[in-house]
Steps between C-alpha positions, in 0.01 A plus 500: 500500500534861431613587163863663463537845434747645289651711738549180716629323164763836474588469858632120421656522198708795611598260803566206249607704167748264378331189599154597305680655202787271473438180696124435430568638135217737517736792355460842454148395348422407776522849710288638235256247473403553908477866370809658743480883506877540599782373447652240699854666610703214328407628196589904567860594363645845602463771289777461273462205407131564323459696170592803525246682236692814489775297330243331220628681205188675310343319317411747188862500414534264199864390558433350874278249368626164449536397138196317344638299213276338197683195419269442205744805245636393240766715614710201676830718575281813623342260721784304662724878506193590717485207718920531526457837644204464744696209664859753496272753627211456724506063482108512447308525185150394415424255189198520258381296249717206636353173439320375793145533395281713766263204587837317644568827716151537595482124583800537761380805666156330599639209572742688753205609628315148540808411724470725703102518550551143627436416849833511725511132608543438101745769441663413831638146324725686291720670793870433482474269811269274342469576160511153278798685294791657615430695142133634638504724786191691612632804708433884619719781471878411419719329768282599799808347747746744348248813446499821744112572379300268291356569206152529419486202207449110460633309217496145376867376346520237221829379357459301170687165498307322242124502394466174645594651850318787500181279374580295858537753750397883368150582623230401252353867596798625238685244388353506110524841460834545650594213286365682179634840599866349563443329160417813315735704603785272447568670126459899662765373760715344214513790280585762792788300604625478178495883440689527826768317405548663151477803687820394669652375238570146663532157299317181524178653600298178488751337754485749746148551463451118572737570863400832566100494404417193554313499844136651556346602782150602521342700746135609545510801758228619669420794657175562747344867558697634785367701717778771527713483220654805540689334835617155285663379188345232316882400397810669581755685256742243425643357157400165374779257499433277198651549128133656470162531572165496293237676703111507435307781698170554511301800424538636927912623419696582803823387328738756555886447309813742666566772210842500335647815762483219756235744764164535344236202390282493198183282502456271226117518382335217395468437143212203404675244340852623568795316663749619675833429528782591760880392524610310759870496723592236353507662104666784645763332644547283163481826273763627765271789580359599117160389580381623847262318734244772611366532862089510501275429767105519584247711652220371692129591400177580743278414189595218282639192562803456234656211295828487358673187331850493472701264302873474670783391193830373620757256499537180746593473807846374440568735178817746615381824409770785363563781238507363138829436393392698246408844609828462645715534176592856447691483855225566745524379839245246633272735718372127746644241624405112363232367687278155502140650429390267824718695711402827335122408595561380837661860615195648325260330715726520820308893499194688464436725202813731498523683206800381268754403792523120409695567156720686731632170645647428183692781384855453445 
């Protein structure tokens, strides 16, 4: 039998795109692991929906950076003034000296890695379809069904239930380091929530931590060499819609965050050992609007492969989600409409990466 070239292999998959990438479970990984040269047209979005690099604010101006905070000062009100403002202001900043010892991080990034190097008919048990948790899904761009253009990334999806659960079904490829990581971040995760509330000025901060923290979601997101990046997004601009979200990048970037003026984009560098941390929709609709969730999104890359690990923070399913009673003392209208958070996510995922127009189904 004559051996397959890879122009016949491009030939098929561009007949049978969504079967090989989404189906089989080969991914994006896949495509580049057959070595495609161009990009399959699923995955092209028009023009203004890509990066627009005439719009990425320069970078040699100080104040457009994202603030990089050193939560070892002994300066504890300088330190949660700072965090106050970046999540008023641009809802990003970047935390050093944090807590989670670098091994942990390190650990999690190669074992996001080790995932993904496996071979497809292993990865392939974790789909949605057949996964043995409805709380492990094994998946490629967003909601490929709802999605215009796909986007150039494959992820695995791990909600934590218990230990016990996530010892049963997670994939042993990551399950102790994801395990660990969750672990030791618990107290960065603690204390940021904690600032955010005194920021607001809201009572019984341990109760509402324990409704509106209290479910973890961890991601591993991967993202293959593309061969035209420049015609692609590895994720969309949109706004996350948790309470918020601890990210983990690696040392590739392509993390860009939407700068406070609402047109330009500012890339976030990476910073070894940093964390980063983003509001989501849902703690701007309960500081009525104080604390802003910020659109970001993702560029592809022709030369690395990239990691990024994202830890989602919210509330349950059932919790109702609405401004604090308190922020609403000194007269000010509620900005959103009361909503159950399962409701909330459900519109979210009825779409494709469209900037910040799911909080706008909740405005009053």
């Amino acid at each position: 039998m004559a051996a397959t070239s890879t122009s016949d292999i491009d030939i098929d998959i561009d007949m049978n795109i969504n079967d090989f990438v989404q189906t089989q479970g080969n991914g994006v990984k896949g495509l580049a692991d057959i070595g495609i040269k161009a990009l399959p047209k699923q995955y092209i979005h028009p023009p203004e929906k890509r990066l627009d690099m005439n719009k990425v604010l320069n970078k040699g101006q100080d104040d457009h950076f994202i603030p990089v905070i050193d939560m070892s000062s002994s300066d504890r009100s300088t330190v949660e003034r700072l965090i106050c403002e970046a999540a008023k202001t641009w809802g990003f900043f970047q935390v050093i000296n944090h807590g989670v010892p670098l091994e942990v991080m390190e650990d999690i990034q190669a074992a996001a890695y080790r995932f993904f190097e496996l071979p497809v008919e292993e990865k392939r048990a974790f789909l949605k379809a057949i996964s043995p948790s409805e709380f492990v899904k094994y998946g490629t761009s967003f909601v490929p069904h709802f999605e215009r253009c796909l986007e150039w990334k494959d992820y695995l999806s791990m909600t934590f239930v218990s230990e016990d659960e996530a010892r049963s079904v997670w994939p042993i490829a990551c399950r102790n380091e994801a395990l660990e990581y969750l672990k030791s971040t618990s107290d960065i995760i603690s204390q940021i929530f904690e600032i955010l509330m005194r920021g607001l000025n809201v009572n019984e901060i341990e109760n509402k931590k324990s409704r509106l923290a209290n479910s973890k979601a961890l991601n591993l997101n991967f993202y293959p060499k593309c061969p035209e990046p420049e015609l692609t997004v590895g994720v969309g601009p949109h706004s996350d819609v948790q309470t918020f979200t601890v990210l983990l990048q690696d040392d590739v970037g392509g993390l860009y965050v939407r700068g406070p003026d609402g047109e330009s984009w500012v890339n976030i560098p990476p910073i070894k050992g940093a964390l980063i941390f983003n509001i989501g929709d849902t703690l701007q609709i309960l500081s009525n609007g104080i604390y802003k969730s910020a659109e970001h999104r993702v560029v592809a890359n022709a030369s690395n492969c990239r990691v990024s690990i994202p830890i989602f923070v919210g509330p349950s399913f059932q919790e109702t989600i609405y401004p604090f009673p308190e922020v609403l003392e000194e007269g000010e209208k509620p900005k959103y409409k009361d909503i159950v958070y399962l409701d909330y996510v459900k519109h979210f995922l009825s779409n494709g990466h469209e900037g910040k127009v799911t909080i706008d189904f909740v405005k009053a």
